[in-house]
Structure formats: structure tokens, C-alpha cells
PyMOL Python script that loads the backbone (N, CA, C, O; Angstrom):
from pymol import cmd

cmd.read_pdbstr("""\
ATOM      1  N   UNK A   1      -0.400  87.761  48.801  1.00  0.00           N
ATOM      2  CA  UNK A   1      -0.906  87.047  47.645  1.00  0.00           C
ATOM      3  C   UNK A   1      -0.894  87.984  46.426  1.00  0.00           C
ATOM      4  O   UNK A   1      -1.346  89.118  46.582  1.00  0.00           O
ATOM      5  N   UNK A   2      -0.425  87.617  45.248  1.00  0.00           N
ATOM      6  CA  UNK A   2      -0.476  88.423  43.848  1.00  0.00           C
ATOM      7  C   UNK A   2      -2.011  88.016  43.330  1.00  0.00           C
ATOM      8  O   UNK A   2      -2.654  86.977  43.471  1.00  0.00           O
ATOM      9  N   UNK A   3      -2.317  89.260  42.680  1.00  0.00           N
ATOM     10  CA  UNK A   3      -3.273  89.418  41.719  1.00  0.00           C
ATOM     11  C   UNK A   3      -3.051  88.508  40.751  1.00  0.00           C
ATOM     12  O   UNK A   3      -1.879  88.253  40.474  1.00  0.00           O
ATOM     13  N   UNK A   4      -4.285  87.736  39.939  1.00  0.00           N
ATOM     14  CA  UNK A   4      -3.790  87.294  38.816  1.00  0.00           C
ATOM     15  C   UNK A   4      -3.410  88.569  37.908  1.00  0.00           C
ATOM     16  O   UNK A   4      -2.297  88.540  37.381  1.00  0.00           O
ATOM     17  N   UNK A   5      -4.135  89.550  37.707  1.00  0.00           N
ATOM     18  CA  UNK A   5      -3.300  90.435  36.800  1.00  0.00           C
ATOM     19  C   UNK A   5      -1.928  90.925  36.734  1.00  0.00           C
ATOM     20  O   UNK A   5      -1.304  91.435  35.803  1.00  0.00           O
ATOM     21  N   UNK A   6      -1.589  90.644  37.977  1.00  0.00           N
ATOM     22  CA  UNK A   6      -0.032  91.452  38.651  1.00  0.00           C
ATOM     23  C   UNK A   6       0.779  89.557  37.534  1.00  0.00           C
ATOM     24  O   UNK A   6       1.670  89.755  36.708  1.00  0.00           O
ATOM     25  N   UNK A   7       0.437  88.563  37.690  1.00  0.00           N
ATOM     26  CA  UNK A   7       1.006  87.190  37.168  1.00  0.00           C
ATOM     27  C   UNK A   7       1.016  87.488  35.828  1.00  0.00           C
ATOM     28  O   UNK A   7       2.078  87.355  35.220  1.00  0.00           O
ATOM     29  N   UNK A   8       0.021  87.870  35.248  1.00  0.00           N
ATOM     30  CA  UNK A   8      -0.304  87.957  33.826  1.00  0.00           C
ATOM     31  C   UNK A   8       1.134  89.508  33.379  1.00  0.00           C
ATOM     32  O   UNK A   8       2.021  89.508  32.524  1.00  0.00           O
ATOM     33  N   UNK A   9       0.825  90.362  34.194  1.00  0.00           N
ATOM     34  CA  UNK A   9       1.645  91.077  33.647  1.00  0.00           C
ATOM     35  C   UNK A   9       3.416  90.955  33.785  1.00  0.00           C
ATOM     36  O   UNK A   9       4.320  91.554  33.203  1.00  0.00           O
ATOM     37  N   UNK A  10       3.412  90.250  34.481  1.00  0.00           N
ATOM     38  CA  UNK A  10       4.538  89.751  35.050  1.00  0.00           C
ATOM     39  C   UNK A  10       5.600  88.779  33.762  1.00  0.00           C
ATOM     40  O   UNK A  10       6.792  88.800  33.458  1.00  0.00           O
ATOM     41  N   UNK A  11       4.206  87.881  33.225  1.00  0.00           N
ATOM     42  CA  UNK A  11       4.946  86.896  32.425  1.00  0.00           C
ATOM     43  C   UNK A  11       5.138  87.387  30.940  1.00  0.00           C
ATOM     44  O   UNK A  11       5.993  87.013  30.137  1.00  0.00           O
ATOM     45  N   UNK A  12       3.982  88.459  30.744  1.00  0.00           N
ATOM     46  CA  UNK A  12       3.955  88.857  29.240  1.00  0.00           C
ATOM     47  C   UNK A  12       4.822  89.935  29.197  1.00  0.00           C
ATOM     48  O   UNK A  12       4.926  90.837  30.028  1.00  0.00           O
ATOM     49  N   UNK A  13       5.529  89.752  28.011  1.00  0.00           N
ATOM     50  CA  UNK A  13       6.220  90.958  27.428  1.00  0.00           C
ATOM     51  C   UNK A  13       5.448  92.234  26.978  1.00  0.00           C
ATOM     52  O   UNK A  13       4.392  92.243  26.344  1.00  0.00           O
ATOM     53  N   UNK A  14       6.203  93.373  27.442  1.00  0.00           N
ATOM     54  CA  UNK A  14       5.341  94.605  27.312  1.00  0.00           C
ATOM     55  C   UNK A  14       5.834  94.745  25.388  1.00  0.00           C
ATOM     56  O   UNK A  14       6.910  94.420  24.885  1.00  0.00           O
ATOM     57  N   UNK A  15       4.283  95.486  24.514  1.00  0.00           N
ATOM     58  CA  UNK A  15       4.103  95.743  23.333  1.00  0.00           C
ATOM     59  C   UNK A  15       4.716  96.773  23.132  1.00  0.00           C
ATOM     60  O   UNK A  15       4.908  97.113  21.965  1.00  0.00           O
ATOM     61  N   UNK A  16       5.268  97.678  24.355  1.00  0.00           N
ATOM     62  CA  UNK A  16       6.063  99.221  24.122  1.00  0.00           C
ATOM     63  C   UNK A  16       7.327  99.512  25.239  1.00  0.00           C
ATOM     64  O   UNK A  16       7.500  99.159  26.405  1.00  0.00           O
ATOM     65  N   UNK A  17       8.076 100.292  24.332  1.00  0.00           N
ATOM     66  CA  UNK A  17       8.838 100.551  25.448  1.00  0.00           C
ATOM     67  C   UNK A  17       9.076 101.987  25.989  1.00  0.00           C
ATOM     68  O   UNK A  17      10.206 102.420  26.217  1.00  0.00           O
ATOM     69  N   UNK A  18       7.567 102.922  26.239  1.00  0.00           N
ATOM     70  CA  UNK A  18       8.077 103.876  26.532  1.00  0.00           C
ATOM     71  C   UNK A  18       8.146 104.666  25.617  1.00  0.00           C
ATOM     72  O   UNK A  18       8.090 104.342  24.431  1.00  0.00           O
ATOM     73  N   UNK A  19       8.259 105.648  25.984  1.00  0.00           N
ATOM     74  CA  UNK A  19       8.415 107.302  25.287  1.00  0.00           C
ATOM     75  C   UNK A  19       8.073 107.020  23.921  1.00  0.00           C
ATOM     76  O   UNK A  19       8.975 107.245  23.115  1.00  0.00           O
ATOM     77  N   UNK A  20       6.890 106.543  23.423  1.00  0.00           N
ATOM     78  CA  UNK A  20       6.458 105.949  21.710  1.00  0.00           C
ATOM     79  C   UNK A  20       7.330 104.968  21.163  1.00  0.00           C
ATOM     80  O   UNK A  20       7.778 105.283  20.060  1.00  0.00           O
ATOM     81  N   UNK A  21       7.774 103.657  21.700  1.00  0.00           N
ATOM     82  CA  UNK A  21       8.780 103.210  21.288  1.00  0.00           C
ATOM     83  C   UNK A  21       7.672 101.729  20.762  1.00  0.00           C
ATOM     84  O   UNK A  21       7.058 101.294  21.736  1.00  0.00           O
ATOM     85  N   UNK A  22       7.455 101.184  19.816  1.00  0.00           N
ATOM     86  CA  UNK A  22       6.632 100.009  19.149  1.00  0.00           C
ATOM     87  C   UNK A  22       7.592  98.724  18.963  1.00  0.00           C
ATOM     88  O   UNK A  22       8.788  98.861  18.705  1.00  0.00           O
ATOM     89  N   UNK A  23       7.074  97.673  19.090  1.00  0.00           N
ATOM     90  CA  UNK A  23       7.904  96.289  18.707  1.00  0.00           C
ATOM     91  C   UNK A  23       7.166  96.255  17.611  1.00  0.00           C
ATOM     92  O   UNK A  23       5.970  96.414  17.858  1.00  0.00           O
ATOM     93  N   UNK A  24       7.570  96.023  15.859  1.00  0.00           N
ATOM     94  CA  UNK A  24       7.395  95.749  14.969  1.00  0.00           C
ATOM     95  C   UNK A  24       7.057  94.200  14.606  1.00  0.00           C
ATOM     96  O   UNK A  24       7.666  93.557  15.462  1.00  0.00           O
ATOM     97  N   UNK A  25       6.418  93.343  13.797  1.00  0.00           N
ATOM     98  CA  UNK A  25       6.339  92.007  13.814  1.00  0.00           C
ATOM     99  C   UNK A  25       7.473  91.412  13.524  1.00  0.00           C
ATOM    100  O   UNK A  25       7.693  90.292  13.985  1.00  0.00           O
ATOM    101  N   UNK A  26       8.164  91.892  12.914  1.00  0.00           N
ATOM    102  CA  UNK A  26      10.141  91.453  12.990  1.00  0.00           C
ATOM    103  C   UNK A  26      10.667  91.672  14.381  1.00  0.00           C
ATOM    104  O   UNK A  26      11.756  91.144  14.603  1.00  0.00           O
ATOM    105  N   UNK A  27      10.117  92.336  15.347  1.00  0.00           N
ATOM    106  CA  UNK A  27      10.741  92.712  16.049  1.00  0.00           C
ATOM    107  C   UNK A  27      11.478  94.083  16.615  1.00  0.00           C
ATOM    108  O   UNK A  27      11.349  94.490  17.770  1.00  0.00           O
ATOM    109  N   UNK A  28      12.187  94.649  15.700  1.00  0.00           N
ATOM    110  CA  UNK A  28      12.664  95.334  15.270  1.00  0.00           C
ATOM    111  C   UNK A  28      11.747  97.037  16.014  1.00  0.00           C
ATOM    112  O   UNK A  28      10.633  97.345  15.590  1.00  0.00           O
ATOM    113  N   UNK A  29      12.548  97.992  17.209  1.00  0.00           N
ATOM    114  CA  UNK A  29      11.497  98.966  17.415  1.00  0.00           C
ATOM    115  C   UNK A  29      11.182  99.719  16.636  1.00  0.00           C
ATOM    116  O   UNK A  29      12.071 100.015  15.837  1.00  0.00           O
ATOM    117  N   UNK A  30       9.899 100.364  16.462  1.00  0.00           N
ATOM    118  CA  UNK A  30       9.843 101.598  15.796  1.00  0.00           C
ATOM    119  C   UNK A  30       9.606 102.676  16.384  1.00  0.00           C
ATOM    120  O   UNK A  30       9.452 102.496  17.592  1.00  0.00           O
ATOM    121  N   UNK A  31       9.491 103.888  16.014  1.00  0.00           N
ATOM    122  CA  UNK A  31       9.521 104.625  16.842  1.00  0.00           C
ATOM    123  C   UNK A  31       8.391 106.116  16.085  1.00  0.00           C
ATOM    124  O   UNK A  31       8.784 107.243  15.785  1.00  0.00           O
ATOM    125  N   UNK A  32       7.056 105.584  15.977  1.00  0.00           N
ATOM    126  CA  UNK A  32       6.347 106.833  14.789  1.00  0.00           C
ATOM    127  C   UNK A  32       6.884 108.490  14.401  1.00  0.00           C
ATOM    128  O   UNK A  32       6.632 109.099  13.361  1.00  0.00           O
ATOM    129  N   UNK A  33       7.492 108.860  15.292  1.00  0.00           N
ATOM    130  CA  UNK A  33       7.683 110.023  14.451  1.00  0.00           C
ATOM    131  C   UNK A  33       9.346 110.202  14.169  1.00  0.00           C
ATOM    132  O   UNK A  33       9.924 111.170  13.675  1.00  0.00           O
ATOM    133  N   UNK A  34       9.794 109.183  14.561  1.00  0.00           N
ATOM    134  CA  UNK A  34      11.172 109.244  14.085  1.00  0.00           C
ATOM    135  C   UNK A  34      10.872 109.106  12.337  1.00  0.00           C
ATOM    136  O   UNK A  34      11.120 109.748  11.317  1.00  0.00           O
ATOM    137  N   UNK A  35      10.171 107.823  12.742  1.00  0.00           N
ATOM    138  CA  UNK A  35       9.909 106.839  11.453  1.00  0.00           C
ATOM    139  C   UNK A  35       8.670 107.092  10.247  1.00  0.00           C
ATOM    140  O   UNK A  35       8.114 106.189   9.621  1.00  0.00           O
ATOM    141  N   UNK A  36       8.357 108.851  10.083  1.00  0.00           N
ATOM    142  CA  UNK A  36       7.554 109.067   9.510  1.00  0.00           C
ATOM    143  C   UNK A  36       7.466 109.369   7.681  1.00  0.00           C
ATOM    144  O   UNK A  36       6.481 109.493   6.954  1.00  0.00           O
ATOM    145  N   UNK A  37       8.870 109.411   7.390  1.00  0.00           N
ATOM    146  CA  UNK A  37       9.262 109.477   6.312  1.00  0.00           C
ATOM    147  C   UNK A  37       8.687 108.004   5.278  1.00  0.00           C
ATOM    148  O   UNK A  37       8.022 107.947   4.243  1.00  0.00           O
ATOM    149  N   UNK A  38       9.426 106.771   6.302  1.00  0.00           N
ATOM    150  CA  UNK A  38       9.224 105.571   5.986  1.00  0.00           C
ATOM    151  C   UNK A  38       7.239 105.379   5.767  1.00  0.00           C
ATOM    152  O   UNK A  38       6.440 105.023   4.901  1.00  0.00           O
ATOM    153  N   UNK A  39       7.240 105.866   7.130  1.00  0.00           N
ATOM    154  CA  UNK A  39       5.531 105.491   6.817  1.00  0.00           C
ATOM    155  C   UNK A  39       4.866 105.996   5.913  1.00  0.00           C
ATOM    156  O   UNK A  39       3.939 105.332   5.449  1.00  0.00           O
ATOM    157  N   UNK A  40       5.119 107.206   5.439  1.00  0.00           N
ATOM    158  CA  UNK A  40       4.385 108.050   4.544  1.00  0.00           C
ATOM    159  C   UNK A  40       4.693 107.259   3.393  1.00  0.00           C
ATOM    160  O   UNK A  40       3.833 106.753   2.672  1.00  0.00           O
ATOM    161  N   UNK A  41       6.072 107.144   3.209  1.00  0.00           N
ATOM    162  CA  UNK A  41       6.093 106.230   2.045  1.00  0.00           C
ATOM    163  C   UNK A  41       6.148 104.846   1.374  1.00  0.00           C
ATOM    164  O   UNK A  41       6.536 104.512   0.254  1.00  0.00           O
ATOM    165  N   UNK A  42       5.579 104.060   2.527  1.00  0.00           N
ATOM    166  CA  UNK A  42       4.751 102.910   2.596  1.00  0.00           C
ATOM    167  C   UNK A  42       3.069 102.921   2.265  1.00  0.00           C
ATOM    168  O   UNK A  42       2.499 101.996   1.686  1.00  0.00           O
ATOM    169  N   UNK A  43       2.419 104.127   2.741  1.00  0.00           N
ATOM    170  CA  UNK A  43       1.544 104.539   2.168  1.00  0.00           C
ATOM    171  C   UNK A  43       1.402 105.112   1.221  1.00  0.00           C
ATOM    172  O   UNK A  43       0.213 105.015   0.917  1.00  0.00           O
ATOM    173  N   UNK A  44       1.871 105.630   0.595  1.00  0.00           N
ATOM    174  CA  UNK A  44       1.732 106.072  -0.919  1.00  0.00           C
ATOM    175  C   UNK A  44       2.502 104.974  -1.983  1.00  0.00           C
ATOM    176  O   UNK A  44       2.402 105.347  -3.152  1.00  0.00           O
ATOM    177  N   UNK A  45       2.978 104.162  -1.869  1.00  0.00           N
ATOM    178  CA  UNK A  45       3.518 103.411  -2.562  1.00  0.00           C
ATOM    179  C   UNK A  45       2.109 102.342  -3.075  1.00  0.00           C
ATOM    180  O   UNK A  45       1.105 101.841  -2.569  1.00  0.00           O
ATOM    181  N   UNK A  46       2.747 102.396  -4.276  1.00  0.00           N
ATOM    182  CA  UNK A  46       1.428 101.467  -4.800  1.00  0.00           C
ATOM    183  C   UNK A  46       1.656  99.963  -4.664  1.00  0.00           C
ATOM    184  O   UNK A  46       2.795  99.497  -4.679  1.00  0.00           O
ATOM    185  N   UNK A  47       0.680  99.288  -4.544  1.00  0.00           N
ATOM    186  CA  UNK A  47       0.936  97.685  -3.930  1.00  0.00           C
ATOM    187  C   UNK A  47       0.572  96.996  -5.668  1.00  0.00           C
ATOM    188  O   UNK A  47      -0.191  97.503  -6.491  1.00  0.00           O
ATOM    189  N   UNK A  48       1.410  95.700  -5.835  1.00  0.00           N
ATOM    190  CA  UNK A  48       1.225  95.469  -7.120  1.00  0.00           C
ATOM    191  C   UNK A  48       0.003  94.592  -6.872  1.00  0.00           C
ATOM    192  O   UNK A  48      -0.218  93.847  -5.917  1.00  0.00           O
ATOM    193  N   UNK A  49      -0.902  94.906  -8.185  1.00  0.00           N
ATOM    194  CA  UNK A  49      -2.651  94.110  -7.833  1.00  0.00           C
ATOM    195  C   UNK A  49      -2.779  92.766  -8.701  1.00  0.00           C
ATOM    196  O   UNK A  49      -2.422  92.717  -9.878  1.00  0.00           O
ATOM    197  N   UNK A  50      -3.176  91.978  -8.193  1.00  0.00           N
ATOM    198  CA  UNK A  50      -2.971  90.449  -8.509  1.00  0.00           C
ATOM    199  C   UNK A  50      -4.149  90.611  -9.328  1.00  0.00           C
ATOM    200  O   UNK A  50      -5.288  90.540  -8.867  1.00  0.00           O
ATOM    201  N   UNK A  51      -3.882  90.826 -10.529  1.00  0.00           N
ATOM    202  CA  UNK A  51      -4.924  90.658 -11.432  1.00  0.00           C
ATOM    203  C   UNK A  51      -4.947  89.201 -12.480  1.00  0.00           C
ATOM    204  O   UNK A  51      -4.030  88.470 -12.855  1.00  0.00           O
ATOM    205  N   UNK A  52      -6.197  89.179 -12.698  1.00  0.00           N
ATOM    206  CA  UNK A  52      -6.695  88.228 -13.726  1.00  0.00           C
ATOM    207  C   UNK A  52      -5.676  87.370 -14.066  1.00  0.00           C
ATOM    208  O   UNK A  52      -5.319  86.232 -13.759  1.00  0.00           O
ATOM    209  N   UNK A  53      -5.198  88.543 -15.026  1.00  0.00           N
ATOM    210  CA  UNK A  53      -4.399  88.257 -16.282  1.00  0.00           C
ATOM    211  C   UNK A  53      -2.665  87.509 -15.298  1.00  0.00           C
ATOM    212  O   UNK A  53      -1.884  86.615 -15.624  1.00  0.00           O
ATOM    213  N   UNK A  54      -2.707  88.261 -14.309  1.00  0.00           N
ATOM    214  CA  UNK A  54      -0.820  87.303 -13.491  1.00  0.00           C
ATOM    215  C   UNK A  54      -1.656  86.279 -12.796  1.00  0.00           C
ATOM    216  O   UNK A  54      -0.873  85.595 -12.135  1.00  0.00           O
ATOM    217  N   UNK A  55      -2.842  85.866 -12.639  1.00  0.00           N
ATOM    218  CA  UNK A  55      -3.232  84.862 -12.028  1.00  0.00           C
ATOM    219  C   UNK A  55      -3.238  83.632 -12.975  1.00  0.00           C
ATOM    220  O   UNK A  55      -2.758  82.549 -12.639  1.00  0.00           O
ATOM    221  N   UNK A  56      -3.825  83.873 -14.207  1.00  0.00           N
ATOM    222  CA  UNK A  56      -3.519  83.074 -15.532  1.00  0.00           C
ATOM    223  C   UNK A  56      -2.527  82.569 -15.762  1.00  0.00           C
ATOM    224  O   UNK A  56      -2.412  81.377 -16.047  1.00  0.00           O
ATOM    225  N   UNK A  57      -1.251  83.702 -15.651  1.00  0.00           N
ATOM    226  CA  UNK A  57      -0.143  83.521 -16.454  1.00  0.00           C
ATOM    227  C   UNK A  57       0.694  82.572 -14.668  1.00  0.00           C
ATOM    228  O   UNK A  57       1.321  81.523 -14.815  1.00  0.00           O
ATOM    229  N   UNK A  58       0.580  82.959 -13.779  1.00  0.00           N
ATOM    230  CA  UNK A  58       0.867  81.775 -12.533  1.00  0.00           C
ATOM    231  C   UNK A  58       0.122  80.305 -13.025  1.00  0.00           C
ATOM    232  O   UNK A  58       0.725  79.233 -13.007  1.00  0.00           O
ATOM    233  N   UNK A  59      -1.052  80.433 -13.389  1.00  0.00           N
ATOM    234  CA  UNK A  59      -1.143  78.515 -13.318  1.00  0.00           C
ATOM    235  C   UNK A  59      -0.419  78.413 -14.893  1.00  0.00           C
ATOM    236  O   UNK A  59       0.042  77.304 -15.166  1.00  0.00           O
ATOM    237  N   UNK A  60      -0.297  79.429 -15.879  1.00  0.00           N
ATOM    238  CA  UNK A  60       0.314  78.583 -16.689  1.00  0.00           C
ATOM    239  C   UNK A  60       1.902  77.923 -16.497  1.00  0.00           C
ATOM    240  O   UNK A  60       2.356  76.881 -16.969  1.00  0.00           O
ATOM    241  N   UNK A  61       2.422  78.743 -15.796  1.00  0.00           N
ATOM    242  CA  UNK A  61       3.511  78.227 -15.456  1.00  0.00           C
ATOM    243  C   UNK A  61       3.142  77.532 -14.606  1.00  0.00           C
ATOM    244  O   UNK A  61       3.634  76.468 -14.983  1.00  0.00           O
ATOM    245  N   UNK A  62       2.575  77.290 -13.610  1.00  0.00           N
ATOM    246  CA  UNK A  62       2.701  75.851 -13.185  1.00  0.00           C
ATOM    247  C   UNK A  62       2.228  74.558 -13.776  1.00  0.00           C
ATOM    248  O   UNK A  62       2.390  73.529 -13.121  1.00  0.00           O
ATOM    249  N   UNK A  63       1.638  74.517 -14.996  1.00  0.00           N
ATOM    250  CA  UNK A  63       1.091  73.359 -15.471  1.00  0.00           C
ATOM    251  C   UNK A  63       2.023  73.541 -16.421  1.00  0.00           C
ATOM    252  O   UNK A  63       2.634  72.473 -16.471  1.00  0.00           O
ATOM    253  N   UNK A  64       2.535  74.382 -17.300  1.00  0.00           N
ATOM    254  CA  UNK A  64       4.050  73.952 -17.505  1.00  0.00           C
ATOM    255  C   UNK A  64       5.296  73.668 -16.882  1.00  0.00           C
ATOM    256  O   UNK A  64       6.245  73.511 -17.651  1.00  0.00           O
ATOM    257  N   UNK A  65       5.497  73.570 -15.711  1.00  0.00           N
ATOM    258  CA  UNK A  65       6.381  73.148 -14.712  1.00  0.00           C
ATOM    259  C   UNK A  65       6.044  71.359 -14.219  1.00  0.00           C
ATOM    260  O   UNK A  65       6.882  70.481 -14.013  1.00  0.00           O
ATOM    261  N   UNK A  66       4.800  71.280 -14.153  1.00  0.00           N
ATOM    262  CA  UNK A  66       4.495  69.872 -14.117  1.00  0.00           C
ATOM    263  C   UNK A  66       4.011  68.957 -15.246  1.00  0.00           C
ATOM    264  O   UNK A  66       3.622  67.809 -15.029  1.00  0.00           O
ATOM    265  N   UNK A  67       4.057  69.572 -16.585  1.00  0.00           N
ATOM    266  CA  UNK A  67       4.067  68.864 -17.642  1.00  0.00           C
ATOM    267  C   UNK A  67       5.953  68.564 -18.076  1.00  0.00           C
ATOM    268  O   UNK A  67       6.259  67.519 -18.651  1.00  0.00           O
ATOM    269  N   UNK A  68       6.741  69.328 -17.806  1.00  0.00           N
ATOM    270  CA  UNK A  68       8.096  69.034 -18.288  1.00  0.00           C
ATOM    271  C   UNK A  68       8.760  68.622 -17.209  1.00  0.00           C
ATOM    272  O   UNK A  68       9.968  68.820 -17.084  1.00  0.00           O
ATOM    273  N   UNK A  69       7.752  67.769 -15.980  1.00  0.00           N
ATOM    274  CA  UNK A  69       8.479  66.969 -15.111  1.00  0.00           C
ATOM    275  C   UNK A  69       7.855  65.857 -15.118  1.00  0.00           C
ATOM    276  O   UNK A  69       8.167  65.184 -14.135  1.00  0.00           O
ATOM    277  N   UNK A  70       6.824  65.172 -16.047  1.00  0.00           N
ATOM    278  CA  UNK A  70       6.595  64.050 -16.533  1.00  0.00           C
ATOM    279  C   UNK A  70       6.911  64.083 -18.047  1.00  0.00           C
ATOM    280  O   UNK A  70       6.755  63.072 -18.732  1.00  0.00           O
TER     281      UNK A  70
END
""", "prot")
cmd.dss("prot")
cmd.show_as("cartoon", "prot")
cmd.util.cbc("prot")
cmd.orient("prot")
């Protein structure tokens, strides 16, 4: 007789493959210290900040987008 855990592991796909190897949410492996250049500079990269002022200027374009489609 199998364990349910031995079933469970059986059906799910493993999250690694070994020797530090990661499935990315694309898919795609990574591998951390191959891939440390990239990471470092994913972290230092500045993320653009949804301020005020592009939140404004988004509904104005959309209420000008649906005023020049009536």
C-alpha cells in the first residue's frame, strides 16, 4: 500500500531541480548564483511609482477616450 504522501509526491511537480536549480513563474530555470548579476540588478533598479499626478493624468485619458467615442 502507498503512503498518501508517497501519491501526493508522485503527482506534483518538483519546485527544483537539484544542484540550486529554481522554476521561475514563466517557467523558465534559474539558477541563483549563476544568475546574480541579473538579481542584483533587479534590485537596485528603481520601480516607476504610481503617483498622484500619472493617476490623474490615466483617468484623464480615459474620460477623454470615452467622451470622443460618443
Amino acid at each position: 500500500m502507498i503512503s498518501f504522501a508517497a501519491r501526493l509526491k508522485k503527482k506534483s511537480p518538483s519546485m527544483s531541480y537539484g544542484h540550486g536549480w529554481i522554476i521561475g513563474a514563466d517557467g523558465k530555470l534559474f539558477h541563483p548564483s549563476r544568475s546574480q548579476s541579473d538579481l542584483l540588478q533587479a534590485l537596485t533598479t528603481r520601480k516607476k511609482v504610481n503617483t498622484w499626478q500619472s493617476k490623474v493624468q490615466t483617468l484623464c485619458n480615459l474620460v477623454r477616450a470615452n467622451v470622443s467615442r460618443h
